[in-house]
LUMLOTOR-253329 format. One line per field, with one value per residue (C-alpha): chain; y, z, x. Coordinates in Angstrom, 3 decimals. Layout:
N
kette = c(A_...) .
yy = c(Y_...) .
zz = c(Z_...) .
xx = c(X_...) .
This chain:
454
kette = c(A_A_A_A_A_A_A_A_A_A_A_A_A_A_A_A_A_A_A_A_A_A_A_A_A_A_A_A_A_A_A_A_A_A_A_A_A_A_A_A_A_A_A_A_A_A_A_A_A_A_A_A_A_A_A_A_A_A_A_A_A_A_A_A_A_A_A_A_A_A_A_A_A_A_A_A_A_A_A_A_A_A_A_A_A_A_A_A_A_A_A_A_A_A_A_A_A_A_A_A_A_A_A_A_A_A_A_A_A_A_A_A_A_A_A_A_A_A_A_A_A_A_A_A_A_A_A_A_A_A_A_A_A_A_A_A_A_A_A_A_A_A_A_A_A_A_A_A_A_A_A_A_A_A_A_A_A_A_A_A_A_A_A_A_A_A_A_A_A_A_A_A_A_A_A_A_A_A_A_A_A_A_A_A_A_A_A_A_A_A_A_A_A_A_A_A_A_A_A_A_A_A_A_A_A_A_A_A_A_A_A_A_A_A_A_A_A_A_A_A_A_A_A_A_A_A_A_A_A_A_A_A_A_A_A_A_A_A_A_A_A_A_A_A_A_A_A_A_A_A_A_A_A_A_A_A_A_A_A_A_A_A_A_A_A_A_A_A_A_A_A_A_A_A_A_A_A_A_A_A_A_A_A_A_A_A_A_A_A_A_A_A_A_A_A_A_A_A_A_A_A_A_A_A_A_A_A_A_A_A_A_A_A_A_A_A_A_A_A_A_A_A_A_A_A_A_A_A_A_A_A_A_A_A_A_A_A_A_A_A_A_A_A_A_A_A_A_A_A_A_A_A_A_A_A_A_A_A_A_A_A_A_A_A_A_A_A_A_A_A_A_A_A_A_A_A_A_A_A_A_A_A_A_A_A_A_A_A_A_A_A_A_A_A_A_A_A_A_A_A_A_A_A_A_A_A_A_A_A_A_A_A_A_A_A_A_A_A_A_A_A_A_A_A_A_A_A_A_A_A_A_A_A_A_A_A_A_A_A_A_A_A_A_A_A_A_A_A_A_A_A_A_A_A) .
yy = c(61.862_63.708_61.478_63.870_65.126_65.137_66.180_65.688_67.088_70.350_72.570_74.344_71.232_71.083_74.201_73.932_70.952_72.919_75.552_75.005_73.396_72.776_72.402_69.379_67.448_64.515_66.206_63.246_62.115_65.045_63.282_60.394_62.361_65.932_68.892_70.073_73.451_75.675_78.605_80.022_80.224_80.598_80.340_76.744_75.528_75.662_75.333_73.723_73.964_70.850_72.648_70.816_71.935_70.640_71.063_72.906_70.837_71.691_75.369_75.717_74.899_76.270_79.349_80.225_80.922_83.098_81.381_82.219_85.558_86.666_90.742_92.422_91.217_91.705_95.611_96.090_95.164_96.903_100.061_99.916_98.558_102.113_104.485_102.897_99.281_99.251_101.597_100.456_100.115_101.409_105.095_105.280_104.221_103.753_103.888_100.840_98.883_100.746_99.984_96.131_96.124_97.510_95.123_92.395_93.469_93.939_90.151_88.270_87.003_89.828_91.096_90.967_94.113_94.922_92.979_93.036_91.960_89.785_87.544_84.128_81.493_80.505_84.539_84.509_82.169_82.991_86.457_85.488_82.961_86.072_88.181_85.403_85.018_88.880_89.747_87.386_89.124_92.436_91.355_90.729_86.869_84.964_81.319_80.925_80.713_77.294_76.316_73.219_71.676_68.727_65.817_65.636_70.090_71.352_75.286_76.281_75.651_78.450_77.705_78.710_76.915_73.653_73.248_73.624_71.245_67.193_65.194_65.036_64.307_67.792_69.064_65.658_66.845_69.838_68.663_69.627_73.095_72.944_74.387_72.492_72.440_70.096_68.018_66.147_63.412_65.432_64.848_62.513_60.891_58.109_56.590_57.942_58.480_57.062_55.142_56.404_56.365_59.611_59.528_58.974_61.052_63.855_65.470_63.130_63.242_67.011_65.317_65.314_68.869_69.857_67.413_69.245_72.666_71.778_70.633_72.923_76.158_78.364_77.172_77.785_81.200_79.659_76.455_76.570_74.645_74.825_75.247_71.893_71.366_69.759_70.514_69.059_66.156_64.695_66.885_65.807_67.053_67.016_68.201_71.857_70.528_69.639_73.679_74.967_72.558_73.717_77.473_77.252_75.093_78.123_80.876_78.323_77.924_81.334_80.830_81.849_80.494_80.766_80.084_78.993_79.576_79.725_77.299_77.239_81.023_82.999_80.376_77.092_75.410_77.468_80.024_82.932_81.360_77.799_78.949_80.768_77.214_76.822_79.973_80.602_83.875_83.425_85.691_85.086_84.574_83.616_84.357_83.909_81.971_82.965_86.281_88.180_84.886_82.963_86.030_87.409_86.676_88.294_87.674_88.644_87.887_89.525_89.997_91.553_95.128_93.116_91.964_94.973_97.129_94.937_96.432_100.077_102.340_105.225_105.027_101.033_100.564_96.944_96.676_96.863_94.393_94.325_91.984_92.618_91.743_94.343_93.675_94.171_95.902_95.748_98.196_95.608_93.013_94.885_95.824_92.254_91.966_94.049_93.256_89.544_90.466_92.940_89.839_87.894_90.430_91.253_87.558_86.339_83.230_82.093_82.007_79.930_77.846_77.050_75.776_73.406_71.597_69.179_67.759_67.851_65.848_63.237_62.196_62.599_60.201_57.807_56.991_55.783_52.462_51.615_49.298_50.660_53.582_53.416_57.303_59.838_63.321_66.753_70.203_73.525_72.893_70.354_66.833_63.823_60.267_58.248_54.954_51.410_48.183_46.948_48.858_46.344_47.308_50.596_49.320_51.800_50.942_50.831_53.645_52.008_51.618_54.844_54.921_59.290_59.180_56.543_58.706_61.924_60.366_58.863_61.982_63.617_61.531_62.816_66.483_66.918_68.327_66.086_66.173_63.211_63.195_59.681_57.299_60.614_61.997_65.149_67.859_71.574_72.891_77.096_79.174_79.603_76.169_75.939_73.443_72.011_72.009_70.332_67.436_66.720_66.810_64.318_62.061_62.163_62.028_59.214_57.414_58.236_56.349_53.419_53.209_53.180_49.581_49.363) .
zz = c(123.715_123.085_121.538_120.124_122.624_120.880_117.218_116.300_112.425_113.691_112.747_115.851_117.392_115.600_115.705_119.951_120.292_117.982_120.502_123.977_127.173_129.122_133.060_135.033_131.464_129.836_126.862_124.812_125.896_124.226_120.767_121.460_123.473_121.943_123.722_123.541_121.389_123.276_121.435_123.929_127.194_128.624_132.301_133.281_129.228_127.964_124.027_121.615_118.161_116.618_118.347_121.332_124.904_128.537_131.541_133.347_136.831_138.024_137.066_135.033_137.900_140.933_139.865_138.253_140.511_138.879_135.721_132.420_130.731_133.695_132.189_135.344_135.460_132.071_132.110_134.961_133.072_130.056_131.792_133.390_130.726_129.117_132.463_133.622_132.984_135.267_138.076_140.479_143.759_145.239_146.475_144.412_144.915_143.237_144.761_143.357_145.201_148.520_148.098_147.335_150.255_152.751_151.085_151.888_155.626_156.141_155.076_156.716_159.979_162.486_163.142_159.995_158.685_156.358_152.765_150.425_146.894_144.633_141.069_142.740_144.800_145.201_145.833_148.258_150.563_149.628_151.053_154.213_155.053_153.993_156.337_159.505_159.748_159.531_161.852_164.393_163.633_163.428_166.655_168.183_168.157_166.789_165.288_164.350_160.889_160.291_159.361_160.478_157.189_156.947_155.139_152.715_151.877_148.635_148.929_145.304_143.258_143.869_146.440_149.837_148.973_147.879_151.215_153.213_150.889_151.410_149.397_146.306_142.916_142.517_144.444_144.295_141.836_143.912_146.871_147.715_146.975_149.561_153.286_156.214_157.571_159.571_158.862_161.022_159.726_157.701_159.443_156.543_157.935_155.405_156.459_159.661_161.058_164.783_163.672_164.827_162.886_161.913_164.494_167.766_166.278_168.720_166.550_168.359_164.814_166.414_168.826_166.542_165.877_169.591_170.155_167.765_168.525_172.096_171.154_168.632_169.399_169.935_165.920_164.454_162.855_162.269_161.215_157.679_157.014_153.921_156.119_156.137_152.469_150.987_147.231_145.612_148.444_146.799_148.199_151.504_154.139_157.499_160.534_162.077_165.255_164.106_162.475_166.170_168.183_165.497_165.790_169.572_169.909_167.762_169.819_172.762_171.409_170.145_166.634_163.515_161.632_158.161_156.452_152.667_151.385_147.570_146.936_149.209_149.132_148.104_148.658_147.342_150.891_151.546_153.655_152.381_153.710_155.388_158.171_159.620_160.013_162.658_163.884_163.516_162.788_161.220_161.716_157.814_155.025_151.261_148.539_144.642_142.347_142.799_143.818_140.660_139.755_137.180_134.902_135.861_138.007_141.454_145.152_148.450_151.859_154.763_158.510_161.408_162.226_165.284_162.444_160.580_163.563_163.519_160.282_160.653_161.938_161.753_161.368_161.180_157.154_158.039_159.039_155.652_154.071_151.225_148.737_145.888_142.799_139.520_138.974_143.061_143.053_139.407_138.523_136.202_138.904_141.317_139.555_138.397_142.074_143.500_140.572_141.742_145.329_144.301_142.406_145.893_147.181_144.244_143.222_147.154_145.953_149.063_150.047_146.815_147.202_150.908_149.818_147.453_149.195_151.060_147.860_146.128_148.945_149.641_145.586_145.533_148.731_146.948_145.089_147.846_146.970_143.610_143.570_144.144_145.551_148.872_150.399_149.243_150.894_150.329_151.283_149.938_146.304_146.427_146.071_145.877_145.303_146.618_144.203_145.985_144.419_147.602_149.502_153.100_153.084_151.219_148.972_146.085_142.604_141.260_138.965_136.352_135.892_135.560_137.076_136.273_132.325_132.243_134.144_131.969_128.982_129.838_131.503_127.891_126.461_128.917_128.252_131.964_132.338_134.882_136.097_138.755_140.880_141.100_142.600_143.314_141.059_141.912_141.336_142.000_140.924_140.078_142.587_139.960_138.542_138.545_139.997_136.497_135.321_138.696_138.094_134.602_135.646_138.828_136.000_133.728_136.659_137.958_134.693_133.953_136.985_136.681_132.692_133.528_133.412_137.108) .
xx = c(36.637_39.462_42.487_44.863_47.532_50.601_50.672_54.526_53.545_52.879_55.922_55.730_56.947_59.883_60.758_60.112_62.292_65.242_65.944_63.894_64.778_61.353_61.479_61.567_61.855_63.746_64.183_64.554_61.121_60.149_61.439_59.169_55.872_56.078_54.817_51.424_51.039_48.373_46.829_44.731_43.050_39.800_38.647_39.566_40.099_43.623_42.864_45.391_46.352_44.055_40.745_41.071_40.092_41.937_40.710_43.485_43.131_46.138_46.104_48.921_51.442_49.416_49.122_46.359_43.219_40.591_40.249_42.848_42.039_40.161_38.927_39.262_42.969_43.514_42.101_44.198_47.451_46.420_46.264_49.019_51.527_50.308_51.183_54.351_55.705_59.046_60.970_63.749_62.731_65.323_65.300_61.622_57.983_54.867_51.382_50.666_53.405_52.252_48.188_49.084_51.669_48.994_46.244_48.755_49.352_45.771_44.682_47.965_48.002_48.383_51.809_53.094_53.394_56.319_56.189_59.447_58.892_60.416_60.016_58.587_58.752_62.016_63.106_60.157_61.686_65.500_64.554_63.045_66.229_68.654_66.832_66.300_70.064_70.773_68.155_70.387_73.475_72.194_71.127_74.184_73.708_75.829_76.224_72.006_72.700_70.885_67.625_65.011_63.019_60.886_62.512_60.121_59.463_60.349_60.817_61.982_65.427_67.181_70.345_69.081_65.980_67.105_69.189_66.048_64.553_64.844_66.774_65.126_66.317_66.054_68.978_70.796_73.719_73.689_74.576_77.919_77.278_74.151_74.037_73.782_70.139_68.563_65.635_63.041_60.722_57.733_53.866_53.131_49.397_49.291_53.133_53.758_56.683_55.615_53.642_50.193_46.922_44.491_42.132_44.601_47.037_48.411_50.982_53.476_55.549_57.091_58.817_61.751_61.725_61.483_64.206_66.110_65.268_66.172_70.128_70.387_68.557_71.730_72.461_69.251_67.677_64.718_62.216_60.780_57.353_54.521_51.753_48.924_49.790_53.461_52.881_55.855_56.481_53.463_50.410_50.770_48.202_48.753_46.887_46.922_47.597_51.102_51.862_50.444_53.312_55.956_54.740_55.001_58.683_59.761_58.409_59.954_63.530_63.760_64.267_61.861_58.831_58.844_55.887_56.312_52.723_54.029_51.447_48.779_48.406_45.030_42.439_43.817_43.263_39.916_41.282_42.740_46.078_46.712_47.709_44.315_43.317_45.783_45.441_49.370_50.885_54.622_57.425_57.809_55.251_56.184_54.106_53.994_52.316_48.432_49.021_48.573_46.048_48.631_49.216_52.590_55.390_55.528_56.472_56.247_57.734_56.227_57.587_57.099_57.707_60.119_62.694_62.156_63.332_66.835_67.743_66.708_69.650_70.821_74.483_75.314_75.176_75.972_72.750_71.231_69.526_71.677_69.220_67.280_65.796_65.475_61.464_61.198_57.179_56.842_54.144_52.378_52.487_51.150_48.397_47.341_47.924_46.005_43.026_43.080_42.343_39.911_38.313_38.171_36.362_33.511_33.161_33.096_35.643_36.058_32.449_31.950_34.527_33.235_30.051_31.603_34.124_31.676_30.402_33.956_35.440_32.897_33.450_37.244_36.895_34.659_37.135_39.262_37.099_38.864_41.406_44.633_43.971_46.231_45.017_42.544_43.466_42.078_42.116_40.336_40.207_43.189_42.811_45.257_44.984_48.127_48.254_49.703_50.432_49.171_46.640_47.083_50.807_51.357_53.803_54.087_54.349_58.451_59.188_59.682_55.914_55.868_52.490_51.974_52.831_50.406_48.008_48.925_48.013_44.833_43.670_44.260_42.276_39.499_40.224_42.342_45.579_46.807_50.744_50.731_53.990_55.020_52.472_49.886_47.741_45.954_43.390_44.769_41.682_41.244_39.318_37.066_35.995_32.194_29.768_28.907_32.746_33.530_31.266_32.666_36.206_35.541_33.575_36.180_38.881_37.112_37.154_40.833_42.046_39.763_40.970_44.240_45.787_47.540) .
């Protein structure tokens, strides 16, 4: 058992804590729990500086999905760090960026056809809102400049984003400099909004977004959903039934669908996106994170050749998307791109993954026994467990329990990288785990959540 963690004598530590500013931290818990120095990487094994290995369950934020250090990936880099590392996008091209764009078109829902790039998430979805409202104005429409988001949806932390986000701590001290969006209750099965249970549930939780596509239609450029999956809203899974209603009141009302697949991208839901399963097609799809499989940071937004037409013109300039990033088709990321699809393909991942989701969803929902343990949900290779101080009610457990550190540092005992969220602890498992490795981490996830004192 592993029971090292945090070694505060390593000088690396000190030297970290001198001069960095780590994400989504209380730095001065970093005083008292020091980061964890990691010295390599191997398929799903993060390795640290004491000889220690982690399971990396949640793949290293979501992104990782063939395994670290992955050699096809890695070759692919290599070569092309040593033929060309970086060219504006503008007014040039690479074959690279056109192969991956047309490998991109040809696995996305059907009539999406053009793909922009960009540096990650956030940019992913900041492009598709920039280009909904000046499709409308191109257009000739005026006043849709607003966007429906579920309550709960994260999207990313750049500005655009965070308006079409809930109101989270994250985008609390932002507030005032936020746009106005609206937001409808989010399809959250476990506390829902009308009230319904699972199995008679009808998607009657989009009545509030027709009702607000209906007196607001003539405002709105479009509606903005993570398809089945809500990452950072605390892995919430909700039915396709719900994404079809949304993807129809939009096609209704005349206003977008934006897809924000970030997360659930490239397999992580079993599908090569989450929203085959519902057999939508977006007029915008948002993708990072697993698309060059963890290794480098990359993004793409994809539309239909219907919003591309708005822009292209022959003499209007105005018309011009005027956005862009500097690493827009980076060579390199296109070709770790293009090597993790290539991957899907040789190493039939999804086909894998199929045959083990049965199994790894009749243990996670074992679990659902233990005490405590208000909701067991899964999807693909995600899993969540939502923790209750009282399972007959749903009352959560106050913050102040801080119910996840606890978690985090029993699950390091166990050799898992867990990051719980709150009151949920998850699994956000690579494409790639095995069916050995995928017993010992539900064993030692099992054991991590019965160990810990709730």
């Amino acid at each position: 058992m592993n029971t090292q963690g945090h070694n505060p004598t390593n000088p690396w530590i000190e030297r970290d804590l001198s001069c960095l500013w780590h994400p989504y931290t209380q730095m001065k818990d970093c005083r008292r729990r020091p980061p964890i120095l990691i010295e390599s990487a191997q398929g799903l094994k993060l390795f640290d500086a004491d000889g220690n290995f982690y399971y990396d369950t949640i793949s290293s934020w979501w992104c990782n999905v063939h395994g670290h250090g992955h050699p096809k990936i890695a070759a692919a880099i290599k070569r092309q760090v040593e033929s060309m590392d970086h060219i504006l996008a503008a007014g040039f091209t690479h074959k690279l960026a056109i192969c991956l764009a047309e490998k991109l078109v040809a696995l996305a829902p059907e009539n999406l056809t053009r793909v922009f790039y960009s540096d990650n998430g956030s940019t992913a979805v900041e492009t598709a809102l920039k280009m909904s409202v000046q499709y409308w104005d191109n257009a000739g429409v005026r006043g849709k400049t607003k966007f429906v988001a579920l309550d709960l949806a994260y999207h990313g932390d750049t500005f655009g984003a965070m308006s079409v986000a809930g109101p989270t701590v994250f985008t609390k001290a932002f507030a005032p400099l936020l746009f106005d969006a609206f937001h409808v209750p989010t399809p959250y099965c476990y506390r829902c909004p009308v009230g319904k249970q699972k199995d008679s549930c009808q998607a009657e939780c989009a009545g509030a977004l027709e009702t607000t596509l209906r007196e607001h239609s003539g405002e709105i450029a479009g509606v903005i959903l993570e398809p089945l999956l809500m990452g950072a809203a605390g892995m919430i899974i909700y039915p396709p039934a719900y994404l079809q209603r949304a993807a129809a009141l939009a096609r209704q009302y005349n206003v977008h669908l934006i897809l924000d697949e970030v997360a659930t991208g490239f397999g992580r839901t079993g599908t090569m996106f989450a929203c085959e399963q519902a057999r939508v097609s977006p007029d915008f799809l948002c993708l990072s994170k697993g698309i060059t499989g963890g290794t480098l940071p990359f993004a793409a937004t994809l539309t239909t050749e219907a919003i591309y037409a708005g822009f292209y013109d022959d003499y209007d300039k105005h018309k011009t998307l005027y956005h862009g990033h500097t690493y827009n088709a980076n060579p390199i990321g296109c070709a770790a791109a293009l090597a993790g699809l290539e991957i899907f393909e040789q190493e039939k991942t999804l086909e894998k993954v199929q045959r083990m989701i049965p199994g790894y969803h009749r243990r996670l929902e074992a679990l659902g026994s233990l005490p405590h343990i208000g909701d067991v949900r899964a999807i693909g290779m995600v899993g969540a467990l939502e923790i209750v101080q009282d399972k007959e009610t749903k009352e959560p457990f106050p913050v102040s329990e801080r119910i996840g550190l606890r978690l985090f540092e029993e699950g390091l005992k166990r050799n898992l990288v867990l990051r719980p969220m709150g009151n949920v602890t998850y699994l956000f498992l690579p494409l790639s785990t095995t069916e050995r490795e995928l017993a010992d981490i539900l064993d030692k996830f099992s054991e991590t959540i019965t160990e810990t004192k709730l």
